[in-house]
C-alpha positions as CSV (number, residue, x, y, z in Angstrom):
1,X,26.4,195.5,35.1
2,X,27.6,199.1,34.8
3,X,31.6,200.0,36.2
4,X,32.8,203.4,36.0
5,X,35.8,202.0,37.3
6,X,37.5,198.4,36.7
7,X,40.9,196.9,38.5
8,X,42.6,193.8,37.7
9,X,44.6,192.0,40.4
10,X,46.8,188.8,40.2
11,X,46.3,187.5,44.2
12,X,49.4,186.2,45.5
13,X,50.6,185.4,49.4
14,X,54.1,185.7,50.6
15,X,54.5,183.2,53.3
16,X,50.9,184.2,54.5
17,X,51.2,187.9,53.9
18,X,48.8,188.6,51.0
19,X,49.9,190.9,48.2
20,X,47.0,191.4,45.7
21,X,48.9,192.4,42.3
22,X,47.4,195.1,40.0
23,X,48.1,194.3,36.5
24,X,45.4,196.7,34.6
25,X,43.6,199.4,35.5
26,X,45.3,201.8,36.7
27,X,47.9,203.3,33.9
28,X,49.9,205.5,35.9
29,X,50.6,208.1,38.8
30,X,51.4,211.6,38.8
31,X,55.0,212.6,38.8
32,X,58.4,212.3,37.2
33,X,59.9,210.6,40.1
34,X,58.9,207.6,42.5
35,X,59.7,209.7,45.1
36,X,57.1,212.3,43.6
37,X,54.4,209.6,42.7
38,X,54.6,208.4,46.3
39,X,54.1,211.4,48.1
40,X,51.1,212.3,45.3
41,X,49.2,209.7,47.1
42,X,50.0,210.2,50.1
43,X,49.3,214.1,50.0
44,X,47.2,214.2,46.8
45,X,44.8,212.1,45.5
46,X,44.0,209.1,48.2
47,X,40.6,208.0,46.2
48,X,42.8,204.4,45.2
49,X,43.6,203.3,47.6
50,X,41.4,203.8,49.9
51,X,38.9,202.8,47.4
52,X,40.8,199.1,47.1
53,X,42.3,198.9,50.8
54,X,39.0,199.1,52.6
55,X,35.9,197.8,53.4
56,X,33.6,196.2,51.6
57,X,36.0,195.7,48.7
58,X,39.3,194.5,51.3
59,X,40.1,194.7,55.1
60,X,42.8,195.5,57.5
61,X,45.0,192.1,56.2
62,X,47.3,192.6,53.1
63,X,48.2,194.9,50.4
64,X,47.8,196.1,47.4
65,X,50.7,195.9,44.5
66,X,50.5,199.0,42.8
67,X,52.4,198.8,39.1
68,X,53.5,201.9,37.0
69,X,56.1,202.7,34.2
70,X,59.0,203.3,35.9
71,X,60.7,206.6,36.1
72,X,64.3,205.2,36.0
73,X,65.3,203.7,32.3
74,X,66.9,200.9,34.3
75,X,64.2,199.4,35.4
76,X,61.4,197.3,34.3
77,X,58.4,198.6,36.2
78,X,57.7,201.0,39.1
79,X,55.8,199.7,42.4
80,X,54.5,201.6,45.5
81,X,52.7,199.7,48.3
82,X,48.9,200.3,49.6
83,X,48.1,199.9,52.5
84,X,45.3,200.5,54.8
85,X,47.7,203.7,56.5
86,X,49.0,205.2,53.1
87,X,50.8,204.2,50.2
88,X,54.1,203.1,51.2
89,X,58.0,202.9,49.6
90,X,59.0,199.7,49.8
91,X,57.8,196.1,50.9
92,X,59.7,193.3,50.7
93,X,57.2,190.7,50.7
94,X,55.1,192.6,48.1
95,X,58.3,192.6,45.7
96,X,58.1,189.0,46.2
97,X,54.8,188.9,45.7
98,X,55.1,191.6,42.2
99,X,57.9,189.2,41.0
100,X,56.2,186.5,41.0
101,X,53.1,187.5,39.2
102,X,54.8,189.4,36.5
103,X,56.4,186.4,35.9
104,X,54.3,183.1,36.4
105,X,51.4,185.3,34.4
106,X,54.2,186.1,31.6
107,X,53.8,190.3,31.8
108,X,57.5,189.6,31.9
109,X,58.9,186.6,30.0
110,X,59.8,183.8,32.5
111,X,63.8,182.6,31.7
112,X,64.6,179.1,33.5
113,X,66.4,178.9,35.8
114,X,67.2,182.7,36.6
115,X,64.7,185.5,35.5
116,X,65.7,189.1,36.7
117,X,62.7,192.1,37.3
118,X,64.1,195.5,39.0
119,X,61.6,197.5,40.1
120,X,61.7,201.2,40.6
121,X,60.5,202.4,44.1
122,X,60.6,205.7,46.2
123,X,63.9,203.7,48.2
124,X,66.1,203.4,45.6
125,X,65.9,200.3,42.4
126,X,65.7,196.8,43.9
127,X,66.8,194.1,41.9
128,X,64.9,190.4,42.3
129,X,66.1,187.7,41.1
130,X,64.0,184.5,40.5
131,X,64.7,181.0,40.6
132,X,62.4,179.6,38.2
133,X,61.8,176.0,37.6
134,X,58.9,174.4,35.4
135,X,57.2,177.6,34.8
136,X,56.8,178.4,38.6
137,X,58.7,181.1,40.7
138,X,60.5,178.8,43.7
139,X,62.4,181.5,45.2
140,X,62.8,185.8,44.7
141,X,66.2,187.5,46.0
142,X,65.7,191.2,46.3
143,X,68.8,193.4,46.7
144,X,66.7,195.2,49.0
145,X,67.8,199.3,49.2
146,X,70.3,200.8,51.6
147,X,69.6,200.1,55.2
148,X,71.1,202.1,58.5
149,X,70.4,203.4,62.0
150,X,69.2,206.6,62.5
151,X,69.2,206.1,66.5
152,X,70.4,203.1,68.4
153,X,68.8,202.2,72.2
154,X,66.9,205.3,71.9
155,X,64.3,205.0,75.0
156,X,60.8,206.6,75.2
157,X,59.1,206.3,78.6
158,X,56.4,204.7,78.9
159,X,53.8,204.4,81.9
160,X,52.9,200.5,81.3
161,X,55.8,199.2,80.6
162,X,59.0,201.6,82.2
163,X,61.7,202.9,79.8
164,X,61.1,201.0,76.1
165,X,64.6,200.9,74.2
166,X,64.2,200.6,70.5
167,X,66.4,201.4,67.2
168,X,65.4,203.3,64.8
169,X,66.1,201.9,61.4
170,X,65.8,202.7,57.9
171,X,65.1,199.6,55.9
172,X,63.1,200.8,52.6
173,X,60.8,202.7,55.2
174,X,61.6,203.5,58.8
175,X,61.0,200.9,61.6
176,X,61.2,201.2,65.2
177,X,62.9,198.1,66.6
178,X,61.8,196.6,69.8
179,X,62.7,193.9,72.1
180,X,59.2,192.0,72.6
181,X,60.5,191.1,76.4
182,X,60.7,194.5,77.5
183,X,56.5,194.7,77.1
184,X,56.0,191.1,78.2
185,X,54.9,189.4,75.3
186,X,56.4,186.4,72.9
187,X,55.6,186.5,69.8
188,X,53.2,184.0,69.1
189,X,49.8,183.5,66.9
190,X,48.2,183.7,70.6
191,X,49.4,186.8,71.5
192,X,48.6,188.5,68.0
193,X,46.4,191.0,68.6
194,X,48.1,192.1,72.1
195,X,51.1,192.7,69.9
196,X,49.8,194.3,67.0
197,X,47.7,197.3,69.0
198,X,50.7,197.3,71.4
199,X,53.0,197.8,68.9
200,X,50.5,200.4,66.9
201,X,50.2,202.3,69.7
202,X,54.2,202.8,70.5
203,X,54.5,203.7,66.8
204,X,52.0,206.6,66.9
205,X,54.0,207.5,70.7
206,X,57.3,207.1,68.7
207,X,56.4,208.7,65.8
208,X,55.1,212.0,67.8
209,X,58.8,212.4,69.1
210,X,60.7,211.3,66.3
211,X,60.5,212.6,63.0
212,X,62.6,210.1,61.4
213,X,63.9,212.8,58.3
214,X,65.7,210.7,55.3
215,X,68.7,212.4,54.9
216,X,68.2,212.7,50.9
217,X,64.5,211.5,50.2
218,X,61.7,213.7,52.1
219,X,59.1,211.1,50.9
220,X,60.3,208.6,52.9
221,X,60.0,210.9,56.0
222,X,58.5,209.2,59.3
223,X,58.2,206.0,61.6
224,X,55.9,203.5,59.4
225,X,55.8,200.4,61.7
226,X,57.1,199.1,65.4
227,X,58.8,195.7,64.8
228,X,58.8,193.7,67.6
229,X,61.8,191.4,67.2
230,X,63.6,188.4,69.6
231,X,66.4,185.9,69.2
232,X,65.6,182.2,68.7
233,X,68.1,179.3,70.3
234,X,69.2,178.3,67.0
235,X,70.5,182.1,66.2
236,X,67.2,183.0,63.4
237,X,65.4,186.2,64.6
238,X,61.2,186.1,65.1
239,X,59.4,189.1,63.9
240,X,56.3,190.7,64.4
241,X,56.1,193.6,62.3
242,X,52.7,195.7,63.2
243,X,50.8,197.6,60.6
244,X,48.1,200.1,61.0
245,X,45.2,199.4,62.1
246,X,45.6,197.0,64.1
247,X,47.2,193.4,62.5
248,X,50.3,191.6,62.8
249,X,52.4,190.9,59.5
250,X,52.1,187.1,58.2
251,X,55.5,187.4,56.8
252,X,59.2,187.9,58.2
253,X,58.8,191.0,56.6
254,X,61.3,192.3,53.9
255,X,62.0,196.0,55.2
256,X,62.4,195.0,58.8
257,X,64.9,191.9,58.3
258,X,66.6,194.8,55.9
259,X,66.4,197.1,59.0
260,X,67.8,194.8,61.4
261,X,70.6,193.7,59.4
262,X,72.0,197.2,59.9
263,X,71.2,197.4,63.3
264,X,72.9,194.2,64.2
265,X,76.2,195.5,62.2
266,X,76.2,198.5,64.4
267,X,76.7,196.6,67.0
268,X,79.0,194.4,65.5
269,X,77.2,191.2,65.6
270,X,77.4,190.8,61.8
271,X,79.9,191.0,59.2
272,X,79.6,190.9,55.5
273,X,78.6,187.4,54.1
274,X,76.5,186.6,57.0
275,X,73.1,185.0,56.7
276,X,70.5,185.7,59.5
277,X,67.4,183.7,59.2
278,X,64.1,185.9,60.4
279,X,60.9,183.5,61.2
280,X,57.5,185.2,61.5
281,X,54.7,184.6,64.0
282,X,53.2,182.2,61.7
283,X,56.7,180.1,61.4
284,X,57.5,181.3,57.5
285,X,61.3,182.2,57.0
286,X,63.2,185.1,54.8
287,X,66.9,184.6,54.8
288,X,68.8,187.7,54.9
289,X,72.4,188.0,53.6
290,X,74.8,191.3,55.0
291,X,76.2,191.8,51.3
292,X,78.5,194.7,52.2
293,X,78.9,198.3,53.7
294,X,78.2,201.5,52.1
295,X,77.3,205.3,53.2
296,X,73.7,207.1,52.9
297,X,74.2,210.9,53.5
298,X,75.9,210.6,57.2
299,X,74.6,207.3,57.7
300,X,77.0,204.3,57.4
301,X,74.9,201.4,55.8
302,X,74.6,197.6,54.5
303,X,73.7,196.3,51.8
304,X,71.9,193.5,52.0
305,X,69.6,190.5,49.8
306,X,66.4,189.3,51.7
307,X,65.0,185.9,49.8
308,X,61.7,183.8,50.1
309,X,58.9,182.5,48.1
310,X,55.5,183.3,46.9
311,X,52.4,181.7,45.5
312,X,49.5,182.9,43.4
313,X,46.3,181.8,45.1
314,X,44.1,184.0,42.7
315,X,42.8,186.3,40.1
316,X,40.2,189.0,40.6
317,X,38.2,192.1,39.0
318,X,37.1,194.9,41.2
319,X,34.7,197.2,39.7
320,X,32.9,200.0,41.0
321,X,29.2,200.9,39.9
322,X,28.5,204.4,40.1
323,X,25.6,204.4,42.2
324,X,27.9,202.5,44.7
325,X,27.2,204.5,48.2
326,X,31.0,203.4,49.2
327,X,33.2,204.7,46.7
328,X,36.2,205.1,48.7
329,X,35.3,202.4,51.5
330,X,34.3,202.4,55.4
331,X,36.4,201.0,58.2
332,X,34.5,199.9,61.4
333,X,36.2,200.2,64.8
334,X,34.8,196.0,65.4
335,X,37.2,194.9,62.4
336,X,39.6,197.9,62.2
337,X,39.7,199.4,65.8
338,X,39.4,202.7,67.5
């Protein structure tokens, strides 16, 4: 066996979602900020990820955890998100997921009953704290970045579905926020896949109209996801955050309960020291607590913690020979779509 390249992961899930860990291998990325390491993959070099996110070495499901020194003294490590789309800022089920590898694998040492990783990312340092009990991770708090509205009930026409109101939030990366009953859908596991090229599709409409500028970070420009979102009888919200391709996020999802925090407290429904409870498609549950207000250039924001749990269901090497004819992956359209 010959490798001209070598990756090691630590494979964890965060209440489905899978975020594969990468704990060697990669020693760092160009730039002196986050911000600037971010947008190097995204505008620069590509080769990892698509290398790791694709076929025949991944698929459209999960992420990869992408580790780095971090740029800021006061934290312990940096993380940017890869996806199948691009790298991205911020995930908060993949912090989850990062915590608790670092920890249960002891990159980090493990302190009973409160360990305490901040990561570094393009959005601004998240804190996680972890409840730890018999060497095992049962639950990571993340004081998740700054969220706020850019737009609220903005409408984009639509010639299935009539006038589609959404807000446009900023949560760690920029969602769109829709009502699933104004296309017809619930979110179920049986209506998956009509949800998750629906809701690809709006973003790319969405995302041709609105540029979605961060008023102090250009890296984080642009729409990233549609989250579909309705209200359960017992007050919790379901999500059904949609990723490119074509796929429907296991998890609550971190960013998006973040995002709707603040679009909830513009419309007063929230104050601070209120939990909201989000439930994915899949029934797994992210509490969200409204921590406090604060400003982001002209943008009055929340701070808020988003906590859940994840597991560690594996531990891989991916290696590349050099006479591999797929260096940097293939999609096809039957897996990935059009």
């Amino acid at each position: 066996m010959r490798w001209n390249r070598t990756i090691q992961t630590v494979d964890v899930h965060c209440a489905g979602e899978i975020g594969r860990v990468i704990t060697g291998g990669v020693l760092n990325i160009p730039g002196a900020t986050m911000a600037e390491k971010l947008a190097h993959l995204n505008s620069g070099n590509d080769d990892l990820r698509r290398w790791l996110c694709s076929e025949p070495r991944s698929g459209p499901a999960g992420s990869f955890c992408l580790l780095v020194p971090a740029c800021d003294p006061a934290a312990d490590v940096g993380l940017i998100i890869l996806q199948p789309d691009q790298a991205h800022a911020m995930s908060g089920s993949n912090a989850m997921c990062a915590t608790t590898a670092l920890l249960e694998t002891g990159m980090i040492p493990m302190v009973e009953p409160v360990s305490v990783v901040t990561f570094d990312t393009a959005a601004g340092l998240v804190k996680a704290t972890a409840t730890c009990q018999g060497g095992k991770v049962v639950k990571v708090t993340l004081d998740m970045p700054p969220s706020f509205v850019v737009a609220k009930d903005a409408v984009i026409d639509t010639p299935e579905w009539g006038p589609v109101r959404y807000d446009l939030c900023f949560g760690g990366i920029f969602y769109a926020l829709i009502d699933v009953d104004q296309i017809a859908l619930t979110i179920a596991p049986e209506n998956a896949r009509q949800l998750a090229m629906t809701g690809v599709d709006l973003r790319a409409r969405i995302a041709g109209l609105e540029p979605a500028l961060h008023p102090t970070t250009p890296a984080l420009n642009g729409v990233s996801y549609v989250m579909f979102r309705s209200n359960e009888p017992d007050g919790a919200l379901r999500t059904c955050t949609t990723l490119r391709p074509g796929r429907a996020d296991r998890s609550p999802c971190g960013t998006g309960s973040n995002s709707n925090m603040a679009a909830w407290a513009a419309r007063g429904r929230v104050k601070p020291g209120d939990v909201v409870v989000s439930r994915s498609i899949i029934g797994g549950e992210f509490q969200t607590e409204f921590v406090e207000e604060t400003r982001v250039g002209p943008y009055t924001a929340t701070r808020n913690r988003v906590s859940g749990q994840a597991w560690i269901y594996g531990i891989s090497q991916i290696g590349l020979d050099p006479t591999d004819p797929f260096p940097q992956g293939f999609t096809l359209s039957d897996t990935w779509g059009s």
